[in-house]
C-alpha positions as a Markdown table, in Angstrom:
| # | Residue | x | y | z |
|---|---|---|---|---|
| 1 | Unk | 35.7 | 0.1 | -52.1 |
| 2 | Unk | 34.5 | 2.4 | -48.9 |
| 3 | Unk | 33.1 | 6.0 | -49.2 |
| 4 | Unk | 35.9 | 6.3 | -46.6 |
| 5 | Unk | 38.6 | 4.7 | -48.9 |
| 6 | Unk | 37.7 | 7.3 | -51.4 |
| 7 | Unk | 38.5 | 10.1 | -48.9 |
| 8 | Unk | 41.5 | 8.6 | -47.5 |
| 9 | Unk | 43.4 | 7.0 | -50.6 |
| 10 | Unk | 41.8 | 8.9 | -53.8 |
| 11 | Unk | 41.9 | 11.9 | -52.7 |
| 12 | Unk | 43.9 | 12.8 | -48.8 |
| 13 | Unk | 46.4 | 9.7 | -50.1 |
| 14 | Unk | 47.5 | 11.6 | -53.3 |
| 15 | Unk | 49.0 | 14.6 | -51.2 |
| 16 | Unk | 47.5 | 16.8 | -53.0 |
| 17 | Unk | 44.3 | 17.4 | -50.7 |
| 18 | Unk | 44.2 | 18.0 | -47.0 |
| 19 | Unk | 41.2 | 17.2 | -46.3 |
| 20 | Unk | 38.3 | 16.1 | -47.8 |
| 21 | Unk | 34.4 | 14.4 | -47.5 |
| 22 | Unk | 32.1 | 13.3 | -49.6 |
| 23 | Unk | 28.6 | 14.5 | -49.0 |
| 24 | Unk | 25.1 | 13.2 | -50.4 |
| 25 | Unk | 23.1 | 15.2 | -52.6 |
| 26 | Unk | 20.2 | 14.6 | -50.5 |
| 27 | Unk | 22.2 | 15.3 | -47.1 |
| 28 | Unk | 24.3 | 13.4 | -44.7 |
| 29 | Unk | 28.4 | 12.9 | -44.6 |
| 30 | Unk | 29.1 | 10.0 | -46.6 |
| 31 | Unk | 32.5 | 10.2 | -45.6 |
| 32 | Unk | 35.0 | 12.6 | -44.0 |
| 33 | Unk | 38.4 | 13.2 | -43.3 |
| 34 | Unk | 39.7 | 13.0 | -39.4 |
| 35 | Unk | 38.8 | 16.1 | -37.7 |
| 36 | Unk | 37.2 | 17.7 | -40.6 |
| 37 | Unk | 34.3 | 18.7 | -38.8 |
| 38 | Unk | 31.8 | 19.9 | -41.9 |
| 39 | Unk | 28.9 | 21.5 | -39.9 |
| 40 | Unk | 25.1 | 20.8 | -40.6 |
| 41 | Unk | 24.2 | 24.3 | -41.6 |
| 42 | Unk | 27.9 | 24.2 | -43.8 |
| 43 | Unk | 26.4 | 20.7 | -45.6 |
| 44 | Unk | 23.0 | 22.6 | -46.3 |
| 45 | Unk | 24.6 | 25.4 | -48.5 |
| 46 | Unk | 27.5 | 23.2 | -50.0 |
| 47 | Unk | 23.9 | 21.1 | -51.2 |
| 48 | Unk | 22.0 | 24.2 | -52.2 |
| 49 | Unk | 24.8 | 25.8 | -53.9 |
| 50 | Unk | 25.5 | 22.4 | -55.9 |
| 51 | Unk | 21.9 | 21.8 | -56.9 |
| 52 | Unk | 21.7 | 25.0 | -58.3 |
| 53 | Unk | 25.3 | 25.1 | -60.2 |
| 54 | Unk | 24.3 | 23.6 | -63.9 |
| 55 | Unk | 21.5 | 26.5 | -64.2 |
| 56 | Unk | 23.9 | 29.0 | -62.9 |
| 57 | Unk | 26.8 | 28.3 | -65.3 |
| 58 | Unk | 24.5 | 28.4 | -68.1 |
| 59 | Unk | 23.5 | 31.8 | -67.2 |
| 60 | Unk | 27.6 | 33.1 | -66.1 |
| 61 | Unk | 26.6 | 33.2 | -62.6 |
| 62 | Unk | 27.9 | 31.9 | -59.2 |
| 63 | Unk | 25.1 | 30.0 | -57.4 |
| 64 | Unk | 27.3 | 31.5 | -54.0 |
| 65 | Unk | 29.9 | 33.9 | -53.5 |
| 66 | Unk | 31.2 | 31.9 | -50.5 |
| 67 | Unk | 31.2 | 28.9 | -49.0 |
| 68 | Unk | 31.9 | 27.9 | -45.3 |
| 69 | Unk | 33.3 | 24.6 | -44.6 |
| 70 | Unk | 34.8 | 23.8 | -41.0 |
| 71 | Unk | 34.3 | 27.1 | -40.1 |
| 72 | Unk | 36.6 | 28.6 | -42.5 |
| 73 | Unk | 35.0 | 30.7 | -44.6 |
| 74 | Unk | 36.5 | 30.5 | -48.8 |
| 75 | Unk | 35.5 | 33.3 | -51.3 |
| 76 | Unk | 34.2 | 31.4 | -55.0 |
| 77 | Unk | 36.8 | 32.1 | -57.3 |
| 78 | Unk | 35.3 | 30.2 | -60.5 |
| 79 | Unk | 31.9 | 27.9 | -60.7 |
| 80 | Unk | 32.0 | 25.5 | -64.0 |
| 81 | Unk | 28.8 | 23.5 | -64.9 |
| 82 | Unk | 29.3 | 21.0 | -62.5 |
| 83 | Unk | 32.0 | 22.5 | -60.0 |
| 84 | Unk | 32.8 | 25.2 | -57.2 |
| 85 | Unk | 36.4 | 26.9 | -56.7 |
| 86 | Unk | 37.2 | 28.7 | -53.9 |
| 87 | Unk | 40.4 | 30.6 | -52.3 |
| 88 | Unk | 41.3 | 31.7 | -48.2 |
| 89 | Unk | 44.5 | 33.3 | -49.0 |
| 90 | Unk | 46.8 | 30.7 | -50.1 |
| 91 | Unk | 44.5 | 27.7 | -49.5 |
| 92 | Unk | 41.9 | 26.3 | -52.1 |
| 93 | Unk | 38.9 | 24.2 | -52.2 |
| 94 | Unk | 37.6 | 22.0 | -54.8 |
| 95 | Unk | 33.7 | 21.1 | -54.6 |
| 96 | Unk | 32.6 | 18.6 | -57.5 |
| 97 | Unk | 28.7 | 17.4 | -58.0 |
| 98 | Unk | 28.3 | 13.9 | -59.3 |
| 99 | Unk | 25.2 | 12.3 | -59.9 |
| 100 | Unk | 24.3 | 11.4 | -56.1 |
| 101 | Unk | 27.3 | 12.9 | -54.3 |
| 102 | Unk | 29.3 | 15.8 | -53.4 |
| 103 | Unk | 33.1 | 15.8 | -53.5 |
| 104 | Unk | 34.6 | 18.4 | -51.3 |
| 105 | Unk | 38.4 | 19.0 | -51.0 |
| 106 | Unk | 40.7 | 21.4 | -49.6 |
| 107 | Unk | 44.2 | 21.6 | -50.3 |
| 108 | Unk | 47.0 | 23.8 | -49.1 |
| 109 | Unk | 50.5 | 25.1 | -49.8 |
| 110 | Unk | 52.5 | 23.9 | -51.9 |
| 111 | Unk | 49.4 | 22.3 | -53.4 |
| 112 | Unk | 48.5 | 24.4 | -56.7 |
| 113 | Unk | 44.7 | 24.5 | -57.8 |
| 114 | Unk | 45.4 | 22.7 | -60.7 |
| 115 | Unk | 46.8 | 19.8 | -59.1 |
| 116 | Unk | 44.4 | 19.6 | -56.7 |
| 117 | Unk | 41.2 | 19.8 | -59.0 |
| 118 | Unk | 42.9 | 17.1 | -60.9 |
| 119 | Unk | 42.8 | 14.6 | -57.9 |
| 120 | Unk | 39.2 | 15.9 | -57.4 |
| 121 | Unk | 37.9 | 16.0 | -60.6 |
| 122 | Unk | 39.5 | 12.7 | -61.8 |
| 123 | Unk | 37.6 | 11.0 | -59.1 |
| 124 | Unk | 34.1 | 12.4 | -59.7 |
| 125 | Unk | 34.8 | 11.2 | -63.1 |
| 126 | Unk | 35.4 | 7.8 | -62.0 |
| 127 | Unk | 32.1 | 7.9 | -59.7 |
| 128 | Unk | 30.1 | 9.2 | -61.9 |
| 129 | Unk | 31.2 | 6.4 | -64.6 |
| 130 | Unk | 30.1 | 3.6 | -61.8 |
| 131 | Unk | 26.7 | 5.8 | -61.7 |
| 132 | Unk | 27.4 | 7.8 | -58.6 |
């Protein structure tokens, strides 16, 4: 299966995300939603924030208190050991490390968080399982 498959079935085909991409560790878009324009300086925190999110939840703290993606900016609700939550009013975003790649998702109304970092979660499971 594609990088783009994973985008466009997995995670935008479920309903559950509106857009999404799937980011290297070590930089570059792997794959991306249409239109979901995920800037270069955008990438470079989503990485730095990620690489830094196993050390943080150890010591209960948030490796960012916001992230920026398209241009819309979404306050960190919750980091876990391997994950980023974030809010913009009603919308949500899901960011997920795996062992070489990034998830990113954003979901909106009537989309709860919980259904949405199900989709997201269940597929960095799967990847990381296949050793990515």
């Amino acid at each position: 299966m594609s990088w783009q498959t994973y985008v466009d079935s997995n995670l935008v085909g479920t309903g559950k995300v509106a857009r999404a991409a799937i980011l290297g560790q070590q930089g570059g878009v792997w794959a991306v939603s249409a239109g979901y324009n995920i800037a270069a300086d955008e990438q470079k925190t989503i990485i730095d924030a990620v690489s830094k999110i196993e050390a943080s939840f150890k010591e209960n703290t948030i490796p960012v208190s916001s992230l920026t993606l398209a241009g819309r900016k979404f306050i960190i609700t919750r980091p876990e050991a391997r994950s980023l939550y974030g809010r913009k009013q009603q919308d949500g975003i899901v960011v997920v490390k795996t062992k070489q790649a990034i998830l990113v998702a954003e979901y909106q109304p009537p989309t709860q968080a919980g259904e949405a970092t199900v989709v997201v979660e269940g597929l960095a499971d799967y990847l990381i399982g296949v050793g990515y």
